[in-house]
C-alpha positions in Angstrom: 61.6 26.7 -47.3 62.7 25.1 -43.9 60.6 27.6 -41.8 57.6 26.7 -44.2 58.2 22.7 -43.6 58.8 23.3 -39.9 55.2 25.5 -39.9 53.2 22.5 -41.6 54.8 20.5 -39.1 53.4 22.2 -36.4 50.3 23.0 -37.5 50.0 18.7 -37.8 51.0 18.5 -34.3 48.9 21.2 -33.0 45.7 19.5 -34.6 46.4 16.4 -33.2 47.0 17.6 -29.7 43.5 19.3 -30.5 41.8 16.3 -31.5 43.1 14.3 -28.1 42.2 17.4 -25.6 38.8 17.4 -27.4 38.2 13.4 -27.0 39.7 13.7 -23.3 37.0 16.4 -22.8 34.2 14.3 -24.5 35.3 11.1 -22.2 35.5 13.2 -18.9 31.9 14.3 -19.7 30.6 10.8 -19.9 29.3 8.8 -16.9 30.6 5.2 -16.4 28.9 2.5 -18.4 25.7 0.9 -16.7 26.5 -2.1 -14.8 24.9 -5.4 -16.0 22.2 -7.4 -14.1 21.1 -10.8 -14.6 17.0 -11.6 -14.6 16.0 -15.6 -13.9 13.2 -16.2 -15.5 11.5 -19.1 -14.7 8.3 -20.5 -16.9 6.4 -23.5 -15.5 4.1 -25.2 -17.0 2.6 -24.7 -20.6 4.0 -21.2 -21.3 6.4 -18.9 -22.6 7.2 -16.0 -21.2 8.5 -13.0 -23.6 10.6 -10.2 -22.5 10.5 -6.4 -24.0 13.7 -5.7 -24.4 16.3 -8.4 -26.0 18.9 -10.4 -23.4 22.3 -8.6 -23.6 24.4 -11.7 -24.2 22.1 -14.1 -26.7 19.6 -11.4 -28.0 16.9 -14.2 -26.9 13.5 -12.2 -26.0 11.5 -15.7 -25.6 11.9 -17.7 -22.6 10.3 -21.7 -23.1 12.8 -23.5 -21.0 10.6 -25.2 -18.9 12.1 -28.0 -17.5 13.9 -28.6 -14.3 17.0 -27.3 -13.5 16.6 -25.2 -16.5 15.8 -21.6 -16.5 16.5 -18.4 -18.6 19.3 -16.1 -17.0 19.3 -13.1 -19.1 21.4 -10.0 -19.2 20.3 -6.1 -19.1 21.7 -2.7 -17.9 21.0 -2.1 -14.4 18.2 0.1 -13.7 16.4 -1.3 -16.9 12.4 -1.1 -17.1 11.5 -4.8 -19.0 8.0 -5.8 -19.4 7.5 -9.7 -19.5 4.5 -10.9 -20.8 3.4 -14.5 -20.1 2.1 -16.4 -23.4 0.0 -19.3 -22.8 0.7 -22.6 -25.2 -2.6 -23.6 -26.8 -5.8 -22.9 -25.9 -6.3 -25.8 -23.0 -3.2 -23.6 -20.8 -3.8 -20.5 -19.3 -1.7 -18.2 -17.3 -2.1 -18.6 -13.0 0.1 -15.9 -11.7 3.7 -14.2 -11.4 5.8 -15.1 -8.3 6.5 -10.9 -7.1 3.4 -8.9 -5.1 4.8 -6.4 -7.9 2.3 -7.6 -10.3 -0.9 -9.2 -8.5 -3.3 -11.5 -9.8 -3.0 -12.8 -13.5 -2.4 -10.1 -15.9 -0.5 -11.4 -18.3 2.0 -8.5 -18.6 4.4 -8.0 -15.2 6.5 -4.8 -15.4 9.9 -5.3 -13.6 12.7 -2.5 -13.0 15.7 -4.6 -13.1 17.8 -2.9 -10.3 19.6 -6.0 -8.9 19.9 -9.9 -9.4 16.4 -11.1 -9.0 13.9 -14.2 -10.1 11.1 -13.5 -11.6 8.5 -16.9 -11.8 5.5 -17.6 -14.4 2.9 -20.1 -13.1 1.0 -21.3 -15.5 -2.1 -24.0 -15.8 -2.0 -27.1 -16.2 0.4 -29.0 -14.4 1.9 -32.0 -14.7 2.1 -34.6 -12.1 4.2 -37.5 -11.9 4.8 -40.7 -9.5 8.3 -42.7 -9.5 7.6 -46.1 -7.7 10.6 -48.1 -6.7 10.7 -51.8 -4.7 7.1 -52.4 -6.3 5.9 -56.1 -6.9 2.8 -55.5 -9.2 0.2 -55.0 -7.1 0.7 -51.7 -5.1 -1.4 -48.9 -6.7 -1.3 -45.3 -6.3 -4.5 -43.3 -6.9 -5.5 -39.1 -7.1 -8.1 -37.0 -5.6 -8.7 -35.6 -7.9 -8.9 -38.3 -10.1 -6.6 -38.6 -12.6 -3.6 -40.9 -11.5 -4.0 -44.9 -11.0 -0.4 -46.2 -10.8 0.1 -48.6 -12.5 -0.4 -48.0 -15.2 -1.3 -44.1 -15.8 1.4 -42.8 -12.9 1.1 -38.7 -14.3 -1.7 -36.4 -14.8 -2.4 -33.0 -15.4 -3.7 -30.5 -12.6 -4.2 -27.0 -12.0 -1.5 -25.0 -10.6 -1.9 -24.4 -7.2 -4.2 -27.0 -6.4 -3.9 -29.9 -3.9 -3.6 -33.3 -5.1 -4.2 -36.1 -2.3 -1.8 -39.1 -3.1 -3.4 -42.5 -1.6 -1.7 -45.7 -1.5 -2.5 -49.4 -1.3 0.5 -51.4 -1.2 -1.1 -54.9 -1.5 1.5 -57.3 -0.6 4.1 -54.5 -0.3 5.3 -52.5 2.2 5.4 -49.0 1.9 8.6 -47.6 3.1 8.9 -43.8 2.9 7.9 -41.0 0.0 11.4 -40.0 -0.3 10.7 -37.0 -2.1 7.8 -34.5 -3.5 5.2 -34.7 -1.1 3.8 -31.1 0.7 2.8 -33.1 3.9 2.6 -37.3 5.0 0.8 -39.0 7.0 0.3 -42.7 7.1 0.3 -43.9 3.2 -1.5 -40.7 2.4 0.9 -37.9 0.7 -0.5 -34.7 -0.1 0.9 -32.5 -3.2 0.5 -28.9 -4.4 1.1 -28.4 -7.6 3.9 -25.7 -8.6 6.2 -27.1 -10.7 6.2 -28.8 -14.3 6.6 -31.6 -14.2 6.3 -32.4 -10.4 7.4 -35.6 -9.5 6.5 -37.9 -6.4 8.5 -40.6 -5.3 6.9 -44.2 -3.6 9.2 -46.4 -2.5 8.7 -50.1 -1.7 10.0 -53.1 0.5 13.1 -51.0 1.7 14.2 -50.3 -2.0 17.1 -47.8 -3.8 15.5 -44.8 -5.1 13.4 -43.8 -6.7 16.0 -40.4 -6.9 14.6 -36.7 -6.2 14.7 -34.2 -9.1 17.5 -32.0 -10.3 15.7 -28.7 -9.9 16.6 -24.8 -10.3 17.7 -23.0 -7.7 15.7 -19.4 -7.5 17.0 -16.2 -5.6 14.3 -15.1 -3.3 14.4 -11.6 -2.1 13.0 -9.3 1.0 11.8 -6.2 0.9 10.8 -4.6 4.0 7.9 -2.1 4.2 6.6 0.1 6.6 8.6 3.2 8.6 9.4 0.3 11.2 12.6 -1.9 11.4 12.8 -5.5 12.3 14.2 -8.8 10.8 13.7 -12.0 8.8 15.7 -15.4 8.8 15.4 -18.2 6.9 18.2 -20.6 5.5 20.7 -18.8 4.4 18.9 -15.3 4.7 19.4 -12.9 7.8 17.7 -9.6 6.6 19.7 -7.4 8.5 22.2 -7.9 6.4 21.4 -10.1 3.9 18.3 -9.8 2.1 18.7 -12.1 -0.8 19.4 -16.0 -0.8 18.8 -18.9 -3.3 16.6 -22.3 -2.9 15.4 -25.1 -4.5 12.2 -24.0 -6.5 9.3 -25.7 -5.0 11.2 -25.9 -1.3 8.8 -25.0 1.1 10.9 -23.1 3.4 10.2 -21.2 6.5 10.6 -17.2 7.0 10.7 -15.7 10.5 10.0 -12.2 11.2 11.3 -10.3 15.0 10.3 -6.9 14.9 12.4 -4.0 16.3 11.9 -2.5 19.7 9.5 0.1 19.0 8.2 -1.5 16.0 5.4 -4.2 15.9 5.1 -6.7 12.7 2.6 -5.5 10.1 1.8 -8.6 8.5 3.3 -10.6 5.2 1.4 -8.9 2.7 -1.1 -11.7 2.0 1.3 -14.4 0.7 0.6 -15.9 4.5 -2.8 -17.5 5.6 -2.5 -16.0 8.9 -1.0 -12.5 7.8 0.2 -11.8 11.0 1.9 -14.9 12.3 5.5 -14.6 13.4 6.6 -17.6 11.4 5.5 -18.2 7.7 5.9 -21.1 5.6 6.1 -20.0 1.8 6.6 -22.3 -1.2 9.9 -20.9 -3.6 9.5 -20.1 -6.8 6.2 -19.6 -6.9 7.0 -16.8 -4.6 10.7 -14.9 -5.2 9.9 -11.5 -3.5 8.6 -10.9 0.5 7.5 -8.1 1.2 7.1 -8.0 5.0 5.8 -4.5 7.1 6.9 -3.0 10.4 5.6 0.2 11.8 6.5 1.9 14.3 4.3 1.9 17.8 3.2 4.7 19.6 4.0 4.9 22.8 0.4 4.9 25.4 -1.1 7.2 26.5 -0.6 7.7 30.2 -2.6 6.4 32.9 -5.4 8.2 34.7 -4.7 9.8 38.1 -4.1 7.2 40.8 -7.0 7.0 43.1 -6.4 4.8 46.9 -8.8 2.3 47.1 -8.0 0.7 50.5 -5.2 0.7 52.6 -3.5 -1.3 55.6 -0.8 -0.4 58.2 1.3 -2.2 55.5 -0.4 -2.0 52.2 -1.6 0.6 50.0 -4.1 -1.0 47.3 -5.0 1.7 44.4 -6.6 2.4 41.1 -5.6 4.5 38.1 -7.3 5.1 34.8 -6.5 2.8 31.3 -4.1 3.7 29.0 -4.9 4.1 25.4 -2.6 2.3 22.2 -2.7 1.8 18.9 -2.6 -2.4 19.3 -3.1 -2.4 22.7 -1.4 -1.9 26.2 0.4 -5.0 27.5 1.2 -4.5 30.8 1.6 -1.3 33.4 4.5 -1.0 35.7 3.7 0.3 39.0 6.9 2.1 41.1 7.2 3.0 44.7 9.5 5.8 45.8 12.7 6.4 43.6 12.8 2.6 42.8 14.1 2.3 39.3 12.9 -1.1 38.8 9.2 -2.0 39.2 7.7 -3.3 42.1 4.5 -4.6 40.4 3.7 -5.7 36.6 -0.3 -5.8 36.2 -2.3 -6.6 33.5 -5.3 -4.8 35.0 -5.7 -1.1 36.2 -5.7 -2.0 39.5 -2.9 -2.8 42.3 -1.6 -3.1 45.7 1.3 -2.9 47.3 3.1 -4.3 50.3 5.8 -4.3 52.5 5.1 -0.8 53.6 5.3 1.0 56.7 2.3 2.0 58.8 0.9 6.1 58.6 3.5 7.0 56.3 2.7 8.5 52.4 4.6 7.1 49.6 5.7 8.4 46.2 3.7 5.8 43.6 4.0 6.2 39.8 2.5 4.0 37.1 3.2 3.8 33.2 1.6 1.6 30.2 3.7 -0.7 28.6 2.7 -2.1 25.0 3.5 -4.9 23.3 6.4 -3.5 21.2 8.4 -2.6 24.8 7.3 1.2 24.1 6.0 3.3 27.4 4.2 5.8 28.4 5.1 8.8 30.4 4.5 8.0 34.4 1.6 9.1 36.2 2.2 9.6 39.7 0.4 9.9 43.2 0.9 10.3 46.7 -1.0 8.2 48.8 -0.8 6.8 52.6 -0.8 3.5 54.7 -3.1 3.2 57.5 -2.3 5.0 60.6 0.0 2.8 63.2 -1.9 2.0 66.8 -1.7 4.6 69.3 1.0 2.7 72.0 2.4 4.7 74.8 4.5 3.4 76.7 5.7 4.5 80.6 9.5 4.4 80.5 9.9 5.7 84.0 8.7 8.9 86.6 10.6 10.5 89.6 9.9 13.6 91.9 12.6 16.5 91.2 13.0 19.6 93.2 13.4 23.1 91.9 13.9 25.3 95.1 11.2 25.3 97.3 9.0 23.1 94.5 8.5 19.0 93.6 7.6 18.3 90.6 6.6 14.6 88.9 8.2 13.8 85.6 6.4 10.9 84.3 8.6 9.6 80.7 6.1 8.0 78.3 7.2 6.5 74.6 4.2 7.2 71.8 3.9 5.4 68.8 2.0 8.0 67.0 1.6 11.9 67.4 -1.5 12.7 69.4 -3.2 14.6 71.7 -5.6 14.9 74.5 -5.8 15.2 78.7 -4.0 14.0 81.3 -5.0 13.6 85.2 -2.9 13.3 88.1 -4.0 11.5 91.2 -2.2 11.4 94.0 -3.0 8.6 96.8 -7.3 8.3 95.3 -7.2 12.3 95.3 -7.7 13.9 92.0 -4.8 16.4 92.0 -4.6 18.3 88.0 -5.8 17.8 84.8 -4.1 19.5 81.8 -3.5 19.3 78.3 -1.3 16.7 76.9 0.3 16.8 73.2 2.9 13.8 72.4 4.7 13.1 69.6 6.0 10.2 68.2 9.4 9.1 70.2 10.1 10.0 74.1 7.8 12.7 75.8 7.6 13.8 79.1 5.0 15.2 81.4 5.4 17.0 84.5 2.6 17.9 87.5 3.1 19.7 90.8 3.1 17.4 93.7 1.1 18.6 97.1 3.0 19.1 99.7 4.1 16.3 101.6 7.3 13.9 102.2 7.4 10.0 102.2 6.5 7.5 99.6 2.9 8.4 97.4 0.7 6.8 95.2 0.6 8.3 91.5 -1.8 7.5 89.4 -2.0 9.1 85.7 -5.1 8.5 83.6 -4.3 9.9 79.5 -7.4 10.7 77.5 -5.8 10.1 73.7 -7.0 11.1 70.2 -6.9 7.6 68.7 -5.7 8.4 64.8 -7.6 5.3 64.0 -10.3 6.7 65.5 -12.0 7.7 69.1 -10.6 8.2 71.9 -8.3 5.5 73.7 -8.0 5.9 77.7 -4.7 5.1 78.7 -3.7 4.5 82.9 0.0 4.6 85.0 0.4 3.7 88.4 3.4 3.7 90.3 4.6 4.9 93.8 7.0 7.9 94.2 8.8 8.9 97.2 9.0 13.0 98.0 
């Protein structure tokens, strides 16, 4: 009986150990639970906007908080697909746009993977504009182009989204002080407004006044997501993308974005949501827009430059011409090198250079490579090519008779600036003694002629018939006296 209580009582603890290895199996199996992800959705105007899938936390699916600072934050499992659909409130509203590139144009439905904290904003049509005078007397009034606001007494209107009111005021016996708040641009007591928000409040103030106050409103995440296979960077208050790709603002802020592109990358443009697409610097309205999407590519490198081809040339200067480059937005500069210099000696903008400070019948080393305007270059092209020749100088640095044995012999010591070649004639006192062939080179050189027999002092005279390298032929004479 004992061995049959201490069986059952195993058999219950062996099930149980069972049961826990099981669930420990059936836990190890199972990845970790989804992280959660919050969606701001932000309606303005006469709208709702409806979401597919229920918020985590309330279960709310309809978003109709419309009013500043209010917006819906809802809840849902990272990596969820939702589709929001934007619902129009009566028939007088209709449905302007969404505030991603994601989903373009008006289509009511916007299909959004929610992957990480983002805003998502629904512009719809119309809305309502409102002015806030403070310091007023009675007889200021503040009228709409459109019409639609003469304040006092009808200070709000309706408009359509996106569109630019023109705020005009005549302050009668006032004086206009400022528009503290609300207004896109100023400029004297005109203040221009374009509408994005609901409502949208300008304030007027008068005769120095308090107030009127600015707005509560929503702050909206913005976010950047670079395109292209090239690398580069935006800032803008708060946002360094680098690094940080995601910042909040006031909705309706109109807030500047800078783009610097990567070396060997050249801005692609803003994706449209920029009047000039390709301006460095881009001025965006938030909330209207919550997602950049700004391009970079990466830049070819030129092709390289023609052969180099000597167009003219001095003793000193060597000017030269190669053929253009080729790139995909265009060559910038080329960098023209001289030897084994490893930094340029010339920049040009054209195919064409020259270059100075050189030294007369020499041939230099000359490359040339395209830069563009993304810092890429090309591969050098290179050239030899020659100054003009030096002058033909020859100088007589001194002559005396020497004797070998029985013979004298005149050694005349001439300096040449150049190598050349040519004839040279001895005469000895009017008498035309030798001519023979002469060959200098460039540095000392000397000559030497058989003197006639004879002793005492004699009168030398040596004509040189030169190859000029310039040209011709250059006749060069020595005199001097000589004693044998």
């Amino acid at each position: 009986m004992i061995f049959r209580k201490d069986a059952a009582a195993l058999s219950v603890t062996a099930t149980i150990v069972a049961v826990s290895l099981l669930a420990l199996r059936t836990d190890a199996g199972m990845g970790a639970p989804a992280a959660d992800v919050k969606l701001q959705v932000v309606p303005r105007g006469p709208g709702t906007v409806t979401s597919s899938i229920p918020d985590k936390t309330t279960g709310e699916t309809a978003c109709t908080k419309r009013s500043e600072p209010v917006a819906c934050d809802w809840i849902f499992e990272q990596g969820s697909t939702v589709v929001l659909t934007a619902v129009p409130n009566g028939s007088d509203a209709s449905f302007a746009g969404w505030s991603t590139p994601d989903c373009p144009g008006s289509s009511a439905e916007c299909r959004v993977t929610v992957d990480d904290e983002q805003s998502i904003g629904a512009l719809f049509s119309e809305l309502r504009l409102q002015v806030d005078l403070s310091g007023d007397n009675g007889d200021e009034q503040v009228t709409s182009e459109p019409p639609g606001i003469s304040c006092p007494p009808d200070c709000n209107s309706d408009f359509d989204a996106r569109s630019t009111v023109t705020l005009r005021v005549n302050p009668g016996a006032s004086t206009l002080t400022s528009f503290p708040f609300g207004c896109t641009s100023v400029e004297g007591n005109v203040c221009i407004v374009t509408m994005l928000d609901q409502p949208q409040r300008v304030g007027v103030q008068f005769n120095n006044s308090g107030g009127p106050g600015p707005p509560d409103l929503v702050d909206v995440s913005v976010r950047v997501r670079k395109a292209g296979d090239g690398t580069g960077r935006v800032t803008a208050t708060g946002l360094n993308c680098g690094s940080t790709c995601l910042a909040k603002f006031e909705y309706g802020k109109l807030e500047p974005f800078t783009v610097v592109a990567d070396p060997g990358s050249i801005f692609g443009g803003w994706g449209g949501i920029c009047a000039a697409d390709r301006e460095l610097r881009c001025t965006l309205p938030i909330g209207p827009i919550t997602l950049i999407r700004p391009r970079f590519f990466k830049e070819a490198a030129p092709s390289a430059p023609g052969a180099l081809s000597r167009s003219s040339a001095t003793e000193t200067s060597i000017s030269f011409s190669w053929g253009p480059s080729s790139d995909d937005t265009g060559v910038a500069r080329y960098e023209v090198f001289v030897g084994t210099e490893s930094a340029p000696r010339l920049s040009p903008t054209t195919t064409t250079a020259t270059v100075v400070g050189l030294a007369c019948g020499r041939a230099y080393d000359l490359a040339v490579q395209a830069v563009d305007g993304a810092g890429n270059r090309s591969t050098r092209t290179s050239g030899q090519l020659s100054t003009a020749p030096c002058p033909l100088l020859v100088r007589l640095l001194g002559a005396k008779v020497v004797r070998a044995k029985a013979v004298r012999r005149l050694v005349v010591r001439l300096r040449s600036s150049v190598p050349t070649q040519g004839s040279g004639t001895l005469f000895v006192n009017g008498k035309r003694i030798v001519r023979t062939r002469v060959v200098l080179r460039a540095g000392a050189n000397a000559l030497s002629y058989r003197m006639p027999r004879g002793s005492g002092p004699r009168r030398v005279r040596l004509l040189l018939r030169l190859a000029d390298p310039k040209g011709g032929v250059k006749m060069l004479g020595y005199r001097m006296t000589v004693r044998t």
